[in-house]
N, C-alpha and C positions, 0 to 999 in steps of 0.2 A: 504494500500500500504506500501511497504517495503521502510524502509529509508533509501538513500544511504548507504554502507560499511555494512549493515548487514547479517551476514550470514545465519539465520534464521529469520522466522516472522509466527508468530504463529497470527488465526483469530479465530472469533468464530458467526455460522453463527445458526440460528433457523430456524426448520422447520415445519410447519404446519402440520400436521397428516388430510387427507381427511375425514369429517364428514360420508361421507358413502364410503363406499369400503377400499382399503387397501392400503398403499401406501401415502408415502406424496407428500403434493398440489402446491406445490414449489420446486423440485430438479434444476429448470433451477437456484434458486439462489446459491445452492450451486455449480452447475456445472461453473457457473459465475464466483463464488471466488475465485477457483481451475482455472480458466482459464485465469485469471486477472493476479495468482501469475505468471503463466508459460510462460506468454509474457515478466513478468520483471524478466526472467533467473531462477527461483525457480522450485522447482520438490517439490511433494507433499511429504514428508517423513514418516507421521500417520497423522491418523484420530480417533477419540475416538467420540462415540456420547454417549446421558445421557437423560432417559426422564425427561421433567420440568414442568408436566403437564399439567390441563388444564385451560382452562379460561369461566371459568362458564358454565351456559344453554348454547349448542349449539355450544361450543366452541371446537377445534380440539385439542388431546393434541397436546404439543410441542417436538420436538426433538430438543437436542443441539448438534453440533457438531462441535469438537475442531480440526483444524486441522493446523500440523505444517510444513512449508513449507521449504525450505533447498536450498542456492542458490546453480545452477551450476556453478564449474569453470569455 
């Protein structure tokens, strides 16, 4: 969450990669964080994502993505 008087606030959210099919296994959290900043007056401004890959046997890689958020007047 953004701290009073700031005009940006930048998060950074991970996303699981589905072990089979395509697509990752978790977008409700990133649609969350995006949706969290937009009640407290922010509009998304970018997004950058970066693979961090994986985490061992069986393990999905990771997506990182950084996104910076920009209050409304």
């Amino acid at each position: 969450m953004a701290a009073n008087g700031m005009s940006y606030v930048v998060l950074q959210v991970v996303l699981k990669e589905k072990i089979l099919g395509t697509g990752s296994g978790n977008l409700t959290e990133l649609e969350k964080a995006i949706n969290t900043q937009a009640s407290l007056g922010y509009r998304l401004h970018t997004i950058t994502t970066s693979a961090s890959g994986s985490k061992g046997f069986g393990g999905a890689d990771r997506i990182q993505a950084t996104l910076v958020f920009e209050r409304l007047s």
